[in-house]
Structure formats: structure tokens, C-alpha cells
C-alpha positions as CSV (number, residue, x, y, z in Angstrom):
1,X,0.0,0.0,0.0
2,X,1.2,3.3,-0.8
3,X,0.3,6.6,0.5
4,X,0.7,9.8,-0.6
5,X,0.6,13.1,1.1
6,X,0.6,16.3,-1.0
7,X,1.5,20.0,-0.1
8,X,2.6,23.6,-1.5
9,X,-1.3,24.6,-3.0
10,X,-2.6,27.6,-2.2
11,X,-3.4,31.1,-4.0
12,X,-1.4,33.1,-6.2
13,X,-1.6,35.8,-8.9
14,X,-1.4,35.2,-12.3
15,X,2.4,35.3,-13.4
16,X,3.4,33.9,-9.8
17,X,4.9,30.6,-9.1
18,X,3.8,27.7,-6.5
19,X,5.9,24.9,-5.9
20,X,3.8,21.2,-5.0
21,X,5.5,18.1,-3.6
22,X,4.5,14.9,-3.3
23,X,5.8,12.2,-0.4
24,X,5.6,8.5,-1.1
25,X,5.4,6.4,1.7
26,X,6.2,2.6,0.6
27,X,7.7,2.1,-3.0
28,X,8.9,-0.4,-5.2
29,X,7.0,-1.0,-8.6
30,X,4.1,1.0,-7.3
31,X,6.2,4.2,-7.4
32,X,7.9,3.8,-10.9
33,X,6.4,6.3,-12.3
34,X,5.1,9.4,-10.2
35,X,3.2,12.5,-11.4
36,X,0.4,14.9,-11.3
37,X,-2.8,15.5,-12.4
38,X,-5.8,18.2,-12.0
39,X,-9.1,18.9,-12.3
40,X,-10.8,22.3,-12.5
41,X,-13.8,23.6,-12.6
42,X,-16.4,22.2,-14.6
43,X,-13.6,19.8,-16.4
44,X,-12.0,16.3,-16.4
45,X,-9.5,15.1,-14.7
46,X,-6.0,15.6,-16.8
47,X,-2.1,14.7,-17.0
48,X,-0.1,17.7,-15.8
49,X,3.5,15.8,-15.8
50,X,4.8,12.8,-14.5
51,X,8.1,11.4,-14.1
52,X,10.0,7.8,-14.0
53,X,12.6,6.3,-11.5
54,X,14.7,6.5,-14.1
55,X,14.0,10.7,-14.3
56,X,12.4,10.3,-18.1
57,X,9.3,12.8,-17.9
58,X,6.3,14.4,-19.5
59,X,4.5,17.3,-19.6
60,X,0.8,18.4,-20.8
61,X,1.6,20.6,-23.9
62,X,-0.6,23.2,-21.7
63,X,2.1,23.8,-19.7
64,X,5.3,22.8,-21.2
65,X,7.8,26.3,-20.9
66,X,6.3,26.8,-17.5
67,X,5.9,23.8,-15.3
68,X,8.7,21.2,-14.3
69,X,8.2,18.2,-12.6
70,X,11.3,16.5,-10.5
71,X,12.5,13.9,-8.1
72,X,14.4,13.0,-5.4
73,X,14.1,9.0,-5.2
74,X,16.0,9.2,-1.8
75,X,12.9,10.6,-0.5
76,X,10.5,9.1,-2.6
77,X,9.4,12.8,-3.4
78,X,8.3,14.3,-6.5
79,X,8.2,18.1,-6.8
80,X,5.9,20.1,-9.9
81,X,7.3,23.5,-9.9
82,X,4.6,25.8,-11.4
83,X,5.7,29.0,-13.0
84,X,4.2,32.1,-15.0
85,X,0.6,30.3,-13.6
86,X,-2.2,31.4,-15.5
87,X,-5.9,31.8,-14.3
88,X,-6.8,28.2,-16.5
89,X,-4.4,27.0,-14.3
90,X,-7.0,27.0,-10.9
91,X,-7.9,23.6,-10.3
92,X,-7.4,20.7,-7.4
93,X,-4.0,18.9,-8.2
94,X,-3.4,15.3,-7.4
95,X,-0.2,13.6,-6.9
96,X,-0.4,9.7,-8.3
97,X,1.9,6.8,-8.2
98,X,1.9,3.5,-10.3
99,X,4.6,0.8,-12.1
100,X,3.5,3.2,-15.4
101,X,2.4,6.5,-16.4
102,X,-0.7,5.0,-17.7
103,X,-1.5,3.0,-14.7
104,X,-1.7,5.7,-11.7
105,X,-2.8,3.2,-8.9
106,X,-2.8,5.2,-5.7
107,X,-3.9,9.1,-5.4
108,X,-3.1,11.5,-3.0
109,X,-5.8,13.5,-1.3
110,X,-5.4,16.8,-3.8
111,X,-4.5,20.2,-3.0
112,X,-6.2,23.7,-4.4
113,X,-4.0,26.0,-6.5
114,X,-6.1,29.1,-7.6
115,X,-4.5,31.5,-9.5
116,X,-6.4,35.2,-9.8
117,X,-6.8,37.2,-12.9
């Protein structure tokens, strides 16, 4: 069982930066491959980024030039720092963990970014 326990939300103007991590507690193959998704308002859950063990990683064209994701498999952390935010980016981010990108077993509880106009 892995658990994961998010911080760093909160609210910021557009043009700001916010900085999220992401603690894994247990590992293995369930925390290959780590990342983060969100949901906003009125919308579907999407892939922000996500990252491997190995440190291979992937971005949502939406925010490639302003987001990178990184971690520190020491401490079974992933970090998603958030730059030049944009209102669009308000939503409820959650970290996820799984042996792939396209299997994201476990989810954290979510944090709120807004960001204001």
C-alpha cells in the first residue's frame, strides 16, 4: 500500500509561481512512475506531468515552458514546480503513483491552486 501526502497549494496571482510536492510512503514497482494530475472547474481530470525512477518525464503541452516536474528518489518525493501560472491553471491537483504513467494506482488527497486574474 502506498500513501501519498501532498503540499505547496494555495493562491497566487497570475504570473506567480507555486511549488507542489509529493511524499511516497512505501515504494517499489508502485512508485515507478510518479506525477500529477488536476481537475478544474467544470472539467476532467487531466495529466499535468509525470516522471520515472529512471527521471524520463512528461508534460501536458498546456504547460510545457512553465511547469517542471522533478524527483528525489531518496525521499520518494516528486516536486511540480509551477511558474508564469495562468488563471486556467485553478484547479485541485493530485499527486499519483503506479509501475507506469498510464496505470496511476494510488492518489493523494489533492490540493487547491487558484490562481487570480
Amino acid at each position: 500500500q502506498v500513501q501519498l501526502v501532498e503540499s505547496g497549494g494555495g493562491l497566487v496571482q497570475a504570473g506567480g509561481s507555486l511549488r507542489l510536492s509529493c511524499a511516497a510512503s512505501g515504494g517499489g514497482l508502485s512508485t515507478n512512475a510518479m506525477g500529477w494530475s488536476r481537475q478544474g472547474p467544470g472539467k476532467q481530470r487531466e495529466l499535468v506531468a509525470a516522471i520515472a525512477r529512471s527521471g524520463s518525464t512528461t508534460l501536458a503541452d498546456s504547460v510545457k515552458g512553465r511547469f517542471a516536474i522533478s524527483r528525489d528518489n531518496a525521499k520518494n518525493t516528486i516536486y511540480l514546480q509551477m511558474n508564469s501560472l495562468k488563471p486556467e491553471d485553478t484547479a485541485v491537483y493530485y499527486c499519483n503513483a503506479g509501475p507506469a504513467w498510464s496505470l496511476p494506482t494510488y492518489w493523494g488527497q489533492g490540493t487547491q491552486v487558484t490562481v487570480s486574474s
